[in-house]
C-alpha positions as CSV (number, residue, x, y, z in Angstrom):
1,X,88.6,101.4,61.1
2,X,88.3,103.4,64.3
3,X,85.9,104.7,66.0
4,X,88.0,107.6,66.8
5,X,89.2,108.3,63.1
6,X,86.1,108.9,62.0
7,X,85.3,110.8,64.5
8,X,88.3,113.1,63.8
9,X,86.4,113.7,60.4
10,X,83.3,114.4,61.5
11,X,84.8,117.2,63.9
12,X,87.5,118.3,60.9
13,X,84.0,119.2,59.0
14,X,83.4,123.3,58.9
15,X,81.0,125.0,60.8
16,X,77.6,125.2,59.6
17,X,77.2,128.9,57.8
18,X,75.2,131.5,59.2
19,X,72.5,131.4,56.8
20,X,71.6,127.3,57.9
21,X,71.9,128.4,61.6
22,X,69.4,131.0,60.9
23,X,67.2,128.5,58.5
24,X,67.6,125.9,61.4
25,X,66.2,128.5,64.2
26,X,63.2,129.6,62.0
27,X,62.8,125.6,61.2
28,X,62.0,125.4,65.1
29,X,59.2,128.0,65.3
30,X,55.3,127.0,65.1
31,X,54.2,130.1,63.4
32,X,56.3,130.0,60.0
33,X,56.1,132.6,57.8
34,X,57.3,132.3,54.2
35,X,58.2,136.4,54.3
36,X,60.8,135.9,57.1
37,X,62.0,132.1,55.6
38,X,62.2,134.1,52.0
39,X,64.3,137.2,53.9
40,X,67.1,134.7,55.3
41,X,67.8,132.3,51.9
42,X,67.7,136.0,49.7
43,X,71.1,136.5,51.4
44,X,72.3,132.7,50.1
45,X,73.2,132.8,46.5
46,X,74.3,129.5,46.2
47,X,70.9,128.7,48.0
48,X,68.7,131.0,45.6
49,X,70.4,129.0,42.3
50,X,70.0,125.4,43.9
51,X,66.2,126.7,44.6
52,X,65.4,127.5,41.8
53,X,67.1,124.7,39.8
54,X,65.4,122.4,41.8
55,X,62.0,123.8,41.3
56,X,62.1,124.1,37.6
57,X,63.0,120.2,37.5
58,X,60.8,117.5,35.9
59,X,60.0,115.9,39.3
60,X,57.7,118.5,40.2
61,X,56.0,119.2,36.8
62,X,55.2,123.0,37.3
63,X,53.6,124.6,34.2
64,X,55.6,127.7,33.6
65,X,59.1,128.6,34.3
66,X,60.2,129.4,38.2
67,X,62.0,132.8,38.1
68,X,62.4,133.8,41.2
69,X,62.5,132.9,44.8
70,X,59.4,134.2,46.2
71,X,57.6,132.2,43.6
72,X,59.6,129.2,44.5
73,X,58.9,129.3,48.6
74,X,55.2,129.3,47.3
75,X,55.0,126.4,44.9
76,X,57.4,124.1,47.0
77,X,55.7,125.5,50.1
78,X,57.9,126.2,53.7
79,X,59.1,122.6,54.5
80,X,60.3,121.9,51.3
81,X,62.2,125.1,50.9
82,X,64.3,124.7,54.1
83,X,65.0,120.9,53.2
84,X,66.7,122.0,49.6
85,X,68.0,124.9,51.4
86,X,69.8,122.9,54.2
87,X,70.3,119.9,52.1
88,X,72.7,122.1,49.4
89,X,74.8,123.5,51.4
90,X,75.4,120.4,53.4
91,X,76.4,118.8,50.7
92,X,78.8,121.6,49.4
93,X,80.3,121.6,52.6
94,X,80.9,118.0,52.8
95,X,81.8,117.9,48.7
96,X,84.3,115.2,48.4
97,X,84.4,112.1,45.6
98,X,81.6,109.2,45.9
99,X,83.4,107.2,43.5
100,X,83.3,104.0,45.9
101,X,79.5,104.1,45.5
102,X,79.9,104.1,41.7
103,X,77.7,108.0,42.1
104,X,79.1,111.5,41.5
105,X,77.8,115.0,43.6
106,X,75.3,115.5,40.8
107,X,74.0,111.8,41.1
108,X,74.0,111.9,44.3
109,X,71.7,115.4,44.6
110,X,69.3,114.0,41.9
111,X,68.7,110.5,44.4
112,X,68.1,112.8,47.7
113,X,65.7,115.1,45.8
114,X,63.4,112.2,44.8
115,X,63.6,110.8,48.3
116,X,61.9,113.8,49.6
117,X,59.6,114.6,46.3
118,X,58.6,110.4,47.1
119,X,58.3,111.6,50.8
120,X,55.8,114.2,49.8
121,X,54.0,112.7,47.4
122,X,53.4,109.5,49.5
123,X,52.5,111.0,52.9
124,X,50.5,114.3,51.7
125,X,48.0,111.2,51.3
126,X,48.4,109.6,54.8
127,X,49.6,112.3,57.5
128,X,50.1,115.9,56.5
129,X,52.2,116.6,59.8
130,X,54.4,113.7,59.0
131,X,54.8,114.1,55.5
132,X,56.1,117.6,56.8
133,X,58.7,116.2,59.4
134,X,60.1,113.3,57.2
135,X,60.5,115.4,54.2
136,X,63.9,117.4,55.6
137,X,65.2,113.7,56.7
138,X,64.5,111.9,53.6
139,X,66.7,114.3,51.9
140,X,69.6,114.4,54.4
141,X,69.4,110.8,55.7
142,X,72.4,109.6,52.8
143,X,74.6,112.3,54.1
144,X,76.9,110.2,56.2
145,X,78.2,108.8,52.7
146,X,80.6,112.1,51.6
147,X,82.3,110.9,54.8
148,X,82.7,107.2,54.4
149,X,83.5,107.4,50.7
150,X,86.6,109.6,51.8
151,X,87.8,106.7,54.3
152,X,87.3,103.9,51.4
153,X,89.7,105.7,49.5
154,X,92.1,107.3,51.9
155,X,92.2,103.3,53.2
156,X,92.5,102.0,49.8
157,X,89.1,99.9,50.1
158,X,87.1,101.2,47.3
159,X,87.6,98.3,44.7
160,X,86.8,95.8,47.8
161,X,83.9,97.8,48.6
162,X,82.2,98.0,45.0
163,X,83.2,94.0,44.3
164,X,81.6,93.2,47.7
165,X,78.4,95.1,46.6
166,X,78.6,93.4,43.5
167,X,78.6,90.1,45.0
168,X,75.1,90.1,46.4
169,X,76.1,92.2,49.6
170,X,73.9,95.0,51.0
171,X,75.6,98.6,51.1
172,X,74.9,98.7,54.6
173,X,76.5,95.2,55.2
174,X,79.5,96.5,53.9
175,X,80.3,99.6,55.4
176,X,80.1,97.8,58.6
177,X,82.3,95.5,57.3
178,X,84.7,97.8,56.1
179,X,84.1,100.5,58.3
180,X,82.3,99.6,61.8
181,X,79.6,101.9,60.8
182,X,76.8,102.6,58.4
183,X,75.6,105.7,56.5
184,X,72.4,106.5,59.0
185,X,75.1,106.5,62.0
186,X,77.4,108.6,60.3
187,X,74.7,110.9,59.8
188,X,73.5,111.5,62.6
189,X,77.1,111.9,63.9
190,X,77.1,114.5,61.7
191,X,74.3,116.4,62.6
192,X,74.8,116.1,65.9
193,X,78.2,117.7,65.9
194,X,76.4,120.7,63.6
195,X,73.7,120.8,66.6
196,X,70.8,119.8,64.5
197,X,67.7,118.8,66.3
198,X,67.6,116.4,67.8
199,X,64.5,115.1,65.9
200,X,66.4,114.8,63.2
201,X,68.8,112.6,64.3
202,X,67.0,110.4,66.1
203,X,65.1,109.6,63.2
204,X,67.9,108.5,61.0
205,X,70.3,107.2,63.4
206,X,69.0,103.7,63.1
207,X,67.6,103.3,59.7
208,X,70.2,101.1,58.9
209,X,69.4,99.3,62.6
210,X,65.3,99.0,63.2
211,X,65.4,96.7,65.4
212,X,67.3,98.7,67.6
213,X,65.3,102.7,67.5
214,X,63.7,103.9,70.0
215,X,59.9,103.3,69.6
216,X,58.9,106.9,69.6
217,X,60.9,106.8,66.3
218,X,60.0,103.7,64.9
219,X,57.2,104.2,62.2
220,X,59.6,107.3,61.1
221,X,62.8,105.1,60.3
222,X,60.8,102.2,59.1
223,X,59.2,105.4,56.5
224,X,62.7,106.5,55.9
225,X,63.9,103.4,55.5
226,X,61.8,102.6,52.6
227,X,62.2,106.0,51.0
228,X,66.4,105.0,50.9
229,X,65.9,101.3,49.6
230,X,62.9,102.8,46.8
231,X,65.6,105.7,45.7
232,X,69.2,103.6,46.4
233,X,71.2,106.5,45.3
234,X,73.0,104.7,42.1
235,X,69.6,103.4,41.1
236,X,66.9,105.6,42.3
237,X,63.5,104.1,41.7
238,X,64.5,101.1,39.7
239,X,62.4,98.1,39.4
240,X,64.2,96.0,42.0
241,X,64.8,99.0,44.5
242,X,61.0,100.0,43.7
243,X,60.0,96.1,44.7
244,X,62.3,95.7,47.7
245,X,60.7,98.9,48.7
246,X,57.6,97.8,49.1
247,X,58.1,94.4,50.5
248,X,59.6,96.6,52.9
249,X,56.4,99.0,53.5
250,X,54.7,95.8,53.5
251,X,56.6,94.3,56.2
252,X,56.6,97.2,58.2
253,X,52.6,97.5,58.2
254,X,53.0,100.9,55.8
255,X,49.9,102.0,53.1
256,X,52.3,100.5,50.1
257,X,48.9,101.3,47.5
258,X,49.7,104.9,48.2
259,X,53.1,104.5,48.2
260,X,53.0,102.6,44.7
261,X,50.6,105.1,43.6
262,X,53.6,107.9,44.5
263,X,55.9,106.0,42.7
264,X,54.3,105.7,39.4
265,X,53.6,109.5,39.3
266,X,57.6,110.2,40.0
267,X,58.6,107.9,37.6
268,X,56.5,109.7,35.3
269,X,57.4,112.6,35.8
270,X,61.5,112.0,35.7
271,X,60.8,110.4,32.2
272,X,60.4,114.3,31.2
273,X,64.0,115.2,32.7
């Protein structure tokens, strides 16, 4: 696979619509204010029904029903409404089949919602401010898959992808293998094209590739990092993914008591769903 090919589909994507260009501005101010956030995603439809849907699932355990949006931006708080508002419609723009990774769209939403409902419920107990910048991350950081999945099929490589995963093989050992690249590079490819910040990419390009961030962005791809491997998107918070997460938080020197405390309460909570 060349570099170049997928390349060409990252810059065959669409343009990014108004609305998230608008969401993406108000994300850079310091003073938010949920009036001005709440005026922009009224104008969204598919943003208002993905909102709400989201906030009336069991991973967040409200106690009566979430009718409308202004009640929404208040329970889920500013952050959190801008990451389901920009994660949606990212992944209705990229909408294409994730059969190679044995996931659907729906599957695939479900996993990157509990990455960022694990990313606030671990680090609302160890950094407030970072808890608030990983939270948009955590639920974009699989992005880069839409596009991948489209070259394992258009290249006839799905079966020898799956049966290479099946073998033992990490995910991100075989998309290098098969493709040069992994799902954090792809990514961040992606967001850079859209002309995210540039926060945001550098904190999931090299997820898949610690060794190699810049150490400004270390602690926050090590974080992100564990949040993918806990909720593996065809297994979110299974028992292995769940251990292999927090060998990892261990390894990396991260609070894993908090962390497994988080879990447990998530897990709990999705045995409602």
């Amino acid at each position: 696979m060349s570099s170049n090919s997928i390349l060409e589909k990252i810059e065959s994507l669409p343009p990014l619509p108004k609305t998230i260009i608008d969401i993406e501005e108000f994300r850079k101010k310091h003073d938010k204010e949920a009036s001005a956030l709440l005026e922009i995603i009224e104008k969204d439809a598919l943003i208002i029904s993905t909102l709400l849907k989201i906030s009336n699932s069991a991973m967040f355990g409200f106690r009566s029903k979430v009718e409308t949006p202004s009640r929404a931006v208040s329970l889920l708080g500013i952050n959190f409404t801008i990451s389901i508002a920009i994660g949606g419609t990212v992944q209705n723009l990229l909408m294409t089949s994730l059969e190679p990774y044995g996931i659907n769209s729906d599957d695939f939403m479900r996993a990157s919602n509990i990455s960022s409902s694990l990313a606030s419920l671990w680090l609302s107990k160890v950094d407030y401010e970072l808890k608030e910048e990983i939270i948009l991350p955590a639920l974009l950081q699989e992005i880069g898959k839409f596009i991948l999945s489209d070259l394992l099929i258009s290249e006839d490589k799905s079966e020898l992808f799956k049966s290479k995963i099946a073998s033992g093989c990490t995910i991100e050992e075989v998309e290098r293998e098969l493709l040069g690249f992994t799902t954090s590079e792809i990514t961040s490819k992606i967001f850079g094209y859209w002309k995210l910040s540039e926060n945001l990419i550098n904190m999931i390009e090299f997820v898949d590739n610690i060794q190699n961030v810049n150490p400004e962005y270390k602690k926050k791809a090590q974080i992100l990092d564990v949040i993918k491997t806990a909720c593996q998107v065809s297994a979110p918070l299974s028992d292995a993914n769940v251990q292999k997460a927090i060998n990892k938080a261990s390894k990396y020197g991260l609070d894993t008591k908090v962390l497994e405390k988080a879990i447990v309460t998530l897990q709990d909570r999705l045995l409602d769903e």
